[in-house]
LORO-944232 format. One record per atom (N, C-alpha, C): x, y, z; residue in one letter. Coordinates in steps of 0.02 Angstrom, whole numbers, padded with zeros to 5 digits, always signed. Each point is the difference from the previous one (the first is absolute). Layout:
<pagus>
XYZa/...
</pagus>
This chain:
<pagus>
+00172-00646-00600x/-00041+00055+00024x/+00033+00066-00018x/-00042+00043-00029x/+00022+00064-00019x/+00015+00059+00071x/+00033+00050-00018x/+00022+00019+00067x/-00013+00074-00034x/-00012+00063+00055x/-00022+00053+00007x/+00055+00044+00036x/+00031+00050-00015x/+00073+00036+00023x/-00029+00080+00001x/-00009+00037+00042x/+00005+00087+00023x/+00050-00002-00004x/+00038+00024-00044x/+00048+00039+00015x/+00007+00071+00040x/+00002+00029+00065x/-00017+00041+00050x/+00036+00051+00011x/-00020+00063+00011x/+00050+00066+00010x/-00033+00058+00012x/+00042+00063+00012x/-00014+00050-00020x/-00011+00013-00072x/+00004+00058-00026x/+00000+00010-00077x/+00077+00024+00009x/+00038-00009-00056x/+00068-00004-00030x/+00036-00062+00033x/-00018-00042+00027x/+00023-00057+00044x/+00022-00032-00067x/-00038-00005-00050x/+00036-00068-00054x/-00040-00039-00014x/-00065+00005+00020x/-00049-00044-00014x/+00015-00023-00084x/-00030+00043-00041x/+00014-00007-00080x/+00052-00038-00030x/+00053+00042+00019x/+00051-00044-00037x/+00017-00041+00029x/-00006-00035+00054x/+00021-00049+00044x/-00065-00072-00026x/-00063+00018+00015x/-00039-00021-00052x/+00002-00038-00062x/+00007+00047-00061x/+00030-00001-00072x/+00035-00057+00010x/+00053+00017+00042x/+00078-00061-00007x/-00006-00055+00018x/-00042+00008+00072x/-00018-00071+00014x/-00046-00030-00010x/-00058+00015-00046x/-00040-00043-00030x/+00020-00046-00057x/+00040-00001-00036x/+00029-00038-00051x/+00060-00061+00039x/+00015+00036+00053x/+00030-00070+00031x/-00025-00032+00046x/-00064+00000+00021x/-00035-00040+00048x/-00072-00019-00027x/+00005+00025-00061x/-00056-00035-00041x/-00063+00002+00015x/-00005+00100-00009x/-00062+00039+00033x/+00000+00022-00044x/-00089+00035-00009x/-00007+00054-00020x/+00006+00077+00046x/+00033+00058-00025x/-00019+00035+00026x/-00047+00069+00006x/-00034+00025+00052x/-00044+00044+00006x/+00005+00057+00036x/+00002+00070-00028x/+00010+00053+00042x/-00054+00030+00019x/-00009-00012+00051x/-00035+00002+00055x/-00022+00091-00027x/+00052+00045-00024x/-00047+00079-00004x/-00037-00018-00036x/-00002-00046-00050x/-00052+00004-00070x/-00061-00033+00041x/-00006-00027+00059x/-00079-00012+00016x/-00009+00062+00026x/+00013+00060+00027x/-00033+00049+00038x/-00052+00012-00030x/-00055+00040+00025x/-00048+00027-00053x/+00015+00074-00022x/-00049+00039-00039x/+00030+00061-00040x/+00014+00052+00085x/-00054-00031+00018x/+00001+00061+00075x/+00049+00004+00046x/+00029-00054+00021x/+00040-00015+00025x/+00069+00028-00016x/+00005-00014-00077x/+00055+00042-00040x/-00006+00056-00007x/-00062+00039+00004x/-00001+00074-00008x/+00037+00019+00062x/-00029-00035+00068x/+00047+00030+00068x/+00059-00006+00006x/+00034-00025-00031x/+00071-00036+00023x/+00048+00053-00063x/-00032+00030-00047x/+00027+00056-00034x/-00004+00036-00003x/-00059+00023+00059x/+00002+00065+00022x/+00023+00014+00070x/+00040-00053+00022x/+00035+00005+00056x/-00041-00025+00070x/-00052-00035-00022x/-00043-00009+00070x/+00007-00076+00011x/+00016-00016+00046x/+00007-00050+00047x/-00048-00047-00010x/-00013-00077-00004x/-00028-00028-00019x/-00045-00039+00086x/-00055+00015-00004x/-00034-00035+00074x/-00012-00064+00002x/-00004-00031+00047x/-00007-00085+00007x/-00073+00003-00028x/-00079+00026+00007x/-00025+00001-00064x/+00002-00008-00068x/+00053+00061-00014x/+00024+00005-00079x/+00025-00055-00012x/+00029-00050+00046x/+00062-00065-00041x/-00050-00058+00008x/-00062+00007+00037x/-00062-00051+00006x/+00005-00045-00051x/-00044+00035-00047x/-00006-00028-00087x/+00044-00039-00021x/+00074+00046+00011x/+00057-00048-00049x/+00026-00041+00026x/+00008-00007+00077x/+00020-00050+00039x/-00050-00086-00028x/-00061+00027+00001x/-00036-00044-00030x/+00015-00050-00060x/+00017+00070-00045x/+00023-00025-00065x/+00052-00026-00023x/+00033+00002+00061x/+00086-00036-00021x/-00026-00067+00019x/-00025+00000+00071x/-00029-00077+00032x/-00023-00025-00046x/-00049+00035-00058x/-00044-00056-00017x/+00049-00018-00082x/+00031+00043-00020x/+00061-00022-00061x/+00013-00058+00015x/+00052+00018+00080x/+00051-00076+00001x/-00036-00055+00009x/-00078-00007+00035x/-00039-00053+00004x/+00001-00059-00072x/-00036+00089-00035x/+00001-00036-00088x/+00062-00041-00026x/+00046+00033+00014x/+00073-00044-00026x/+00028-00041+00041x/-00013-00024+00042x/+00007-00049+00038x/-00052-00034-00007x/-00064-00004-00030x/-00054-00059-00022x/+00026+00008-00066x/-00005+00016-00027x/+00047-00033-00063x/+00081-00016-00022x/+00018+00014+00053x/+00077-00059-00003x/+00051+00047-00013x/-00001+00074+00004x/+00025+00046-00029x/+00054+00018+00094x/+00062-00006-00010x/+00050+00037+00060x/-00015+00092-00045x/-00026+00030+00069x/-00007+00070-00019x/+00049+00058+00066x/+00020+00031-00032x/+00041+00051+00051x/-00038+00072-00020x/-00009+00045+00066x/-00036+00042-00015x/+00043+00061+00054x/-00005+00042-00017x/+00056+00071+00014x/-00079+00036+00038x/+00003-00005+00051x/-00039+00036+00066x/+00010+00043+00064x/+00002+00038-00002x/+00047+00025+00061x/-00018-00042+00052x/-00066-00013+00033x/-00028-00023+00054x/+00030+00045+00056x/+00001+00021+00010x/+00036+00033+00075x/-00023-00014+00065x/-00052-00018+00004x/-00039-00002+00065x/-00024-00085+00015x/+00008-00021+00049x/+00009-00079+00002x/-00080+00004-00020x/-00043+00038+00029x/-00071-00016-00015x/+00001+00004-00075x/+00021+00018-00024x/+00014+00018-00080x/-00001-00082-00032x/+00071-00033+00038x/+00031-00058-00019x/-00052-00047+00008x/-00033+00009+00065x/-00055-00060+00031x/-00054+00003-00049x/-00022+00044-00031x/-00046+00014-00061x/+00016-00045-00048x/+00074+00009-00021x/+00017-00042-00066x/+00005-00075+00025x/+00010-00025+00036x/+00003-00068+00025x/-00062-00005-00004x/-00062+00013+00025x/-00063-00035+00002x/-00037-00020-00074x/+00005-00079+00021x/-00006-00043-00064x/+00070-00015-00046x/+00061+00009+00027x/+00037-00015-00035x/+00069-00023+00036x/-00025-00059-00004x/+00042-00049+00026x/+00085+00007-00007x/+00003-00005-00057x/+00087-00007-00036x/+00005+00070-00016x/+00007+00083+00042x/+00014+00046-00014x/+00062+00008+00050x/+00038+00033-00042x/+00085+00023+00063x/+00010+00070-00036x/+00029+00015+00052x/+00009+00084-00005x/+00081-00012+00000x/+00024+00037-00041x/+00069+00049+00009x/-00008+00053+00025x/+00022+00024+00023x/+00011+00072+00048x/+00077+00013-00024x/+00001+00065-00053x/+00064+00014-00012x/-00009+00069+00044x/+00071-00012+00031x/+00006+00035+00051x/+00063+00052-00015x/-00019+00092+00005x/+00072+00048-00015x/-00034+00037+00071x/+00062+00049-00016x/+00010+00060+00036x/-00042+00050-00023x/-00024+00044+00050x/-00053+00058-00040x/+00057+00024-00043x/+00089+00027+00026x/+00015+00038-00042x/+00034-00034-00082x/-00003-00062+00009x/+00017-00041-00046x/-00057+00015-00071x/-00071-00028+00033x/-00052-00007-00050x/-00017+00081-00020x/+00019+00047+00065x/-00010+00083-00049x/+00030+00025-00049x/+00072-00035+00014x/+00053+00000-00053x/-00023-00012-00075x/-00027-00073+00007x/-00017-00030-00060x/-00073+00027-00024x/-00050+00016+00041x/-00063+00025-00035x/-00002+00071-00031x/+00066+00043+00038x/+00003+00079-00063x/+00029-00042-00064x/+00023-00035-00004x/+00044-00004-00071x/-00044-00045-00023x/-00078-00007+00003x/-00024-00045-00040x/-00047+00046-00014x/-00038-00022-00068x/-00079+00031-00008x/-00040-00069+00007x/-00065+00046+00059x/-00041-00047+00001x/-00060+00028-00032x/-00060-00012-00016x/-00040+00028-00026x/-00060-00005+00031x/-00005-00002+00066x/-00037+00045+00075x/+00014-00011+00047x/+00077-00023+00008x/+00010+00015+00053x/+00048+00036+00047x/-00013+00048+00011x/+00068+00077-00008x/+00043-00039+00084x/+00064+00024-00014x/+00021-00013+00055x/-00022+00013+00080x/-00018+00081-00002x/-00020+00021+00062x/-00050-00055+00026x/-00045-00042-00025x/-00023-00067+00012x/+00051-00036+00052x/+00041-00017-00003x/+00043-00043+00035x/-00010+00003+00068x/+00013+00056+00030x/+00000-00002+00063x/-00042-00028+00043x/-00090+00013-00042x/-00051-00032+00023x/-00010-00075-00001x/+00046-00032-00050x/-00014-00050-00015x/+00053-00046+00082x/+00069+00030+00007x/+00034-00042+00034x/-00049+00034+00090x/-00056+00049+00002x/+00010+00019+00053x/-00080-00064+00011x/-00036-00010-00075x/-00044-00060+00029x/+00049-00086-00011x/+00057+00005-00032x/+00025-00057+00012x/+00016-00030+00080x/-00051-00084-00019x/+00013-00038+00061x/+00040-00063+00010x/+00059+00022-00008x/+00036-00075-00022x/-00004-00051+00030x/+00015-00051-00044x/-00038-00090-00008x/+00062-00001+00086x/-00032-00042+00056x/+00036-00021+00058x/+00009-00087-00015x/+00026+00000+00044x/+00000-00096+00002x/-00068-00037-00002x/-00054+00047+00022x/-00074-00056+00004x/-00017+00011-00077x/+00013+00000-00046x/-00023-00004-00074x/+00043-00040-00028x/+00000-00064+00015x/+00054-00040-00034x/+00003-00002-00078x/-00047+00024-00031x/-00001-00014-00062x/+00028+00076-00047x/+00070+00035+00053x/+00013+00067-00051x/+00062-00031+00020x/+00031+00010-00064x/+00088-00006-00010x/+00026+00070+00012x/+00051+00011+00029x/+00000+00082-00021x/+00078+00006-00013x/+00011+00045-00054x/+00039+00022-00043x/+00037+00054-00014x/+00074+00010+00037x/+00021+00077-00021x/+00012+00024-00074x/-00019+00072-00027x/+00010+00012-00039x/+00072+00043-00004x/+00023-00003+00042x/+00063+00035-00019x/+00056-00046-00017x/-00019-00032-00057x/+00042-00032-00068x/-00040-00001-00043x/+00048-00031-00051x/-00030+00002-00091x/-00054-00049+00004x/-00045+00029-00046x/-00066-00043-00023x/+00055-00073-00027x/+00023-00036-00018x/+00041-00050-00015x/+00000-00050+00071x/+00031+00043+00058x/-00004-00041+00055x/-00067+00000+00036x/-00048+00054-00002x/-00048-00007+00056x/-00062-00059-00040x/+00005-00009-00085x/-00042-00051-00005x/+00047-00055+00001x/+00081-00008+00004x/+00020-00082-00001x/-00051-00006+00094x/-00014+00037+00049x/+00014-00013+00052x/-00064-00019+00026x/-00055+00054-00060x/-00080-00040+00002x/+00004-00071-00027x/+00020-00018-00056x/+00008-00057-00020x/+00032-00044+00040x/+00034-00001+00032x/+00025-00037+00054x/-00047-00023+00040x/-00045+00040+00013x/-00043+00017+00077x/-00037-00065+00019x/-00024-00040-00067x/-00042-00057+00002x/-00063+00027-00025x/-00023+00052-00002x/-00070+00017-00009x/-00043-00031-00041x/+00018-00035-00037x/-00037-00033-00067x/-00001-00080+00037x/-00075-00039+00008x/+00016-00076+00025x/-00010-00020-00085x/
</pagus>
């Protein structure tokens, strides 16, 4: 059975490269989750406007219905989502049985650190704040999120997904 992976965060959390690395050793494809937004969605998020549980409607959809696809065809898929909001998460679960979340988990001043010294291409830092002030982190009743500090090297935080079991 093919298996379905969110990789989960704020933005600068590591989704991407954490992603990248660990799809070649758990024998996924992987999917970044910005490339489903739609154009509108991306117009707000680079012009500094906050994205509404409306606005993430659509793509929430569209990630659900990806990993469906690759999991009916035999495909292990990992997909870079922030999800922030458990209703968010409960969205992507419906209809999908074999989905697990990572929840890589930093410090606001950790991931601010790391999102000035990156270019993103819509999503400006001043973003951040909004993002950790709608973050709802995964509690014990979501058994199906591993969660993950990022304060070590991409080297250890995917030996530690890979560890996790997530793949049956």
């Amino acid at each position: 059975m093919a298996n379905f992976i969110i990789l989960m965060g704020v933005s600068g959390s590591g989704k991407t490269v954490i992603g990248k690395a660990l799809a070649p050793r758990i024998n996924a494809e992987f999917i970044d989750g910005d490339n489903l937004h739609s154009q509108r969605n991306v117009d707000k998020m680079a012009a500094g406007i906050p994205l509404t549980d409306a606005d993430r409607l659509d793509w929430l959809l569209l990630i659900a219905k990806v990993g469906r696809q690759h999991v009916a065809h035999g495909t292990n898929c990992i997909i870079a989502c922030s999800a922030l909001k458990k209703s968010y998460r409960n969205l992507l679960r419906t209809d999908n049985t074999t989905i697990r979340f990572v929840y890589l988990k930093g410090s606001f001043d950790l991931i601010h650190d790391r999102i000035t010294k990156r270019s993103h291409q819509y999503m400006p830092s001043t973003l951040l704040k909004s993002q950790f002030d709608t973050l709802e982190e995964p509690l014990g009743d979501e058994q199906d999120v591993v969660t993950v500090s990022i304060d070590q090297s991409i080297p250890e935080i995917v030996e530690k997904i890979a560890k996790a079991d997530l793949i049956s």
